[in-house]
N, C-alpha and C positions, 0 to 999 in steps of 0.2 A: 222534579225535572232539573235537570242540567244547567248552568249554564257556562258561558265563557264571566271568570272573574279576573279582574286586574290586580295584581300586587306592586303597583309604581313604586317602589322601592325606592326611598329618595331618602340619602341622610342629608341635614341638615345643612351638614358642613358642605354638600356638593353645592348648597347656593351661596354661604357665606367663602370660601375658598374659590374662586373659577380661575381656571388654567390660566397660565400666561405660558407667552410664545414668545421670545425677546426678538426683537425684529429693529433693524436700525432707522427704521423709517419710523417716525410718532403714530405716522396714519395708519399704520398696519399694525402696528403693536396694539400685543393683546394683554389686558393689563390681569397680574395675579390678584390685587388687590385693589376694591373699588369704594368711596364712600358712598354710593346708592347703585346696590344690583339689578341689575335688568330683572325685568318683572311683566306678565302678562299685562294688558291693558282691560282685559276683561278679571283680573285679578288669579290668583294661584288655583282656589278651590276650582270658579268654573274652567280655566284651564281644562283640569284635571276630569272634570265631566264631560265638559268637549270631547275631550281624546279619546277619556272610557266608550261614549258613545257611539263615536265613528270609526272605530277603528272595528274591522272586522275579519275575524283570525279564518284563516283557513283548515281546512281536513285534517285534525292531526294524524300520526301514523301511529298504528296500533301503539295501543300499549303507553302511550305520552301523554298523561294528566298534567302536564306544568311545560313553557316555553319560558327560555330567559333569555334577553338579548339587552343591548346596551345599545342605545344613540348619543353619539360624540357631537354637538356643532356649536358654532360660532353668531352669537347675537350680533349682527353688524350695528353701525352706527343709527342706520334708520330701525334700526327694531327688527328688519329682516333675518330669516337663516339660512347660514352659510357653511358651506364646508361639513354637511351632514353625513358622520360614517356608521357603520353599524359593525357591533361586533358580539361573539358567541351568542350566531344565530344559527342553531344548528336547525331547528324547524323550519327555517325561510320564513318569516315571517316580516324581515327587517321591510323588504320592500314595502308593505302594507304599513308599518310604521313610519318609516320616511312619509309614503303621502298624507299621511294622518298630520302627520307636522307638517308639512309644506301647507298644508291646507287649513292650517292654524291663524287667525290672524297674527298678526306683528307685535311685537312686544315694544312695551317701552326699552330707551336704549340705556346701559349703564350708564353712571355720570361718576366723573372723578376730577376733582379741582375744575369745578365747574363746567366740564365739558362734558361731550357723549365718546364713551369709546367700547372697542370692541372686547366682550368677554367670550368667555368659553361655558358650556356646562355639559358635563355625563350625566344621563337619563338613564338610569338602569330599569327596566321595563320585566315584572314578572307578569305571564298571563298561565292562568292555572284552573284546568277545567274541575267544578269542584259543586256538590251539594248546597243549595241555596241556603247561608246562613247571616244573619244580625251580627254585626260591631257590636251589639247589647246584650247579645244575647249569653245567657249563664251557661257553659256547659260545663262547669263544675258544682253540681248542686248540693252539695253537702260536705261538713267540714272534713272528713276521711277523707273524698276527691279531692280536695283542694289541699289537703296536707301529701297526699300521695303524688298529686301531683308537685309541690314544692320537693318533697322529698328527691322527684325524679330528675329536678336540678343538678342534684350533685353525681349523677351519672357519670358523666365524663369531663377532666380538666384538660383545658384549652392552655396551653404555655408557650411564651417563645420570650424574646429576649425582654421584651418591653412590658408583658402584665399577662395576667393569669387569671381564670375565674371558670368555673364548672356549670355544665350545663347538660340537656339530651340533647347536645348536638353534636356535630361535626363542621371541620372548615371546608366550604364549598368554594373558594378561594383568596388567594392574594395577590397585590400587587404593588411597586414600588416605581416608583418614579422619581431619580435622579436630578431631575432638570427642575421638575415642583416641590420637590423635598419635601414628597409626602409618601406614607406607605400605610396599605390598607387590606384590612380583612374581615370577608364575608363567614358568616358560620349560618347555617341550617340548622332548624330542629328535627328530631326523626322523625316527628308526627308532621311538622311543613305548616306548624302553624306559630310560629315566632321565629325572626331573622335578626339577626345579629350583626350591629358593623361597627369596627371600632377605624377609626384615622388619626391617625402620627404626621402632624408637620413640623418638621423643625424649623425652630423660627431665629432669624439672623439678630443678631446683638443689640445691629441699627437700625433694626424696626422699632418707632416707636408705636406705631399705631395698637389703638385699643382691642383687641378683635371683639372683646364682649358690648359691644358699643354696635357693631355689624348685627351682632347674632340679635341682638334687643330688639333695633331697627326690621331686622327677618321676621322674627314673633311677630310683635307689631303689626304688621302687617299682614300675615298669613291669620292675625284674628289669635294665636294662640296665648300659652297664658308658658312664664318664668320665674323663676324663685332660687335666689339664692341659697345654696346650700354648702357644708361641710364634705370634700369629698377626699378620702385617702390625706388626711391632713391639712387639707387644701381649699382655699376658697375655688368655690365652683359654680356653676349653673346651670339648672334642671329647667328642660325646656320639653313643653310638652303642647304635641300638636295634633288637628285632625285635618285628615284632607278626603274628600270624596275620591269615588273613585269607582263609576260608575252606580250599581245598585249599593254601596258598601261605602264605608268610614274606613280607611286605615288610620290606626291608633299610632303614632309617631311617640316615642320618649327617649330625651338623649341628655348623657352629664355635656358640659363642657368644661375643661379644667385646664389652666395653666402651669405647668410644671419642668422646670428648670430650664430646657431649651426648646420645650416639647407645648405645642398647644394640640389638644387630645377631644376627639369626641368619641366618645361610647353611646351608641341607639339599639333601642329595642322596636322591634315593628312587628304588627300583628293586624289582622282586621277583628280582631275581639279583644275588647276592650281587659274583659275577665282577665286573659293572656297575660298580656301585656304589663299590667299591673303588678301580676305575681312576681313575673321574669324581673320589670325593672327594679322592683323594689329589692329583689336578691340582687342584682348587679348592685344597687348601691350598699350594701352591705357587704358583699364580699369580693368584686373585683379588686384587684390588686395592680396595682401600675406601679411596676420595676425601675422605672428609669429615674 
């Protein structure tokens, strides 16, 4: 039997980075960088089961096994949301989404130099009607499947100015944003069962701020687990998380690396664990970051 599954596609970096909006007013400014990010009050995972469970998709139109759409808004001071958009909703679906969040309790509000102020976050939202399957479950059962599958890694290289690394996938988009000085790119796999996101922010001279200090405090609290590692020459950190997500686990892994003006996350996402593992572990052996 069928059902409707979620793929909440969330990298890491979209809760340790939240938008800023420079505004000359303190009270409206929305800050890019916060030392405690707004955060459910019922905590990330039940979040995440909340929403899987109320949210309830409509008729799709022939032939459309998978919606993708994004929610944009703003965590006001009191933990309210504000300023809610939606975008590449080509299903219609966003309306349904928006009440799913409005109908969300309140979140705790950012704090930064001891205050509350207002952030931002992008929710990228996959819903993907699909065969009822386990986060645990093995679908590569013998070492030939699992080498045939790694083998099918090296299918296609993915290149552009900043890093390189091969996969069966394709880029299903990008994006850059001038004003956050960050730039981002989504890839697919052919089979639609591992997603790929890598983000580029360049970071100003007179930042001293720690980011890996953010990202620990993130773990932390989402419950997950981090490890120091070696990445492309470079001290790094391997952050690895699970978040419900209705019937299902999505399997979260992502490097984080600092590298010359560039702070860099690389994620792999999958709802099987199997996946996920194979993929991440080739990314960390042979992506390549150019910069």
């Amino acid at each position: 039997m069928k059902q409707i599954l979620f793929y909440i596609f969330i990298t890491l970096i979209s809760h340790q980075i939240v938008f800023s909006q420079e505004n000359n007013l303190e009270e409206s400014k929305i800050h890019s960088f916060v030392q405690q990010k707004a955060t459910p009050k019922e905590g990330l995972k039940k979040f995440y089961e909340n929403f899987a469970k109320e949210f309830k998709s409509p008729r799709l139109s022939k032939g459309v096994s998978e919606i993708i759409i994004r929610l944009k808004f703003i965590v006001e001071k009191d933990g309210t949301f504000s300023n809610i958009e939606v975008v590449d909703d080509e299903q219609h679906v966003g309306k349904e989404a928006i009440r799913v969040l409005k109908s969300m309790p309140s979140w705790n509000p950012a704090v930064h130099e001891g205050q509350f102020v207002r952030s931002s976050f992008t929710l990228p939202i996959k819903v993907k009607v699909d065969e009822e399957e386990s986060s645990d479950e093995i679908l590569l059962t013998s070492k030939k499947a699992i080498k045939s599958y790694v083998d099918s890694l090296e299918t296609y290289k993915m290149t552009n100015d900043f890093f390189e690394f091969s996969c069966n996938c394709g880029l299903y988009k990008s994006s850059k944003n001038d004003t956050y000085k960050t730039e981002e790119f989504f890839y697919e796999s052919v089979d639609k069962k591992i997603y790929y996101n890598v983000v580029l922010r360049t970071v100003d001279a007179s930042d001293t701020t720690d980011p890996f200090e953010a990202i620990i405090r993130d773990v932390e609290n989402q419950n997950g687990r981090y490890n120091k590692i070696t990445f492309n020459n470079h001290e790094a950190m391997e952050v690895i998380l699970q978040m419900p997500n209705g019937d299902f686990i999505n399997e979260y892994r992502t490097i984080f690396v600092a590298k010359k003006t560039y702070f860099v996350a690389i994620s792999a996402v999958s709802y099987n664990k199997q996946i996920v593992d194979l993929v991440f572990n080739q990314l960390k052996q042979k992506f390549i970051l150019k910069i």
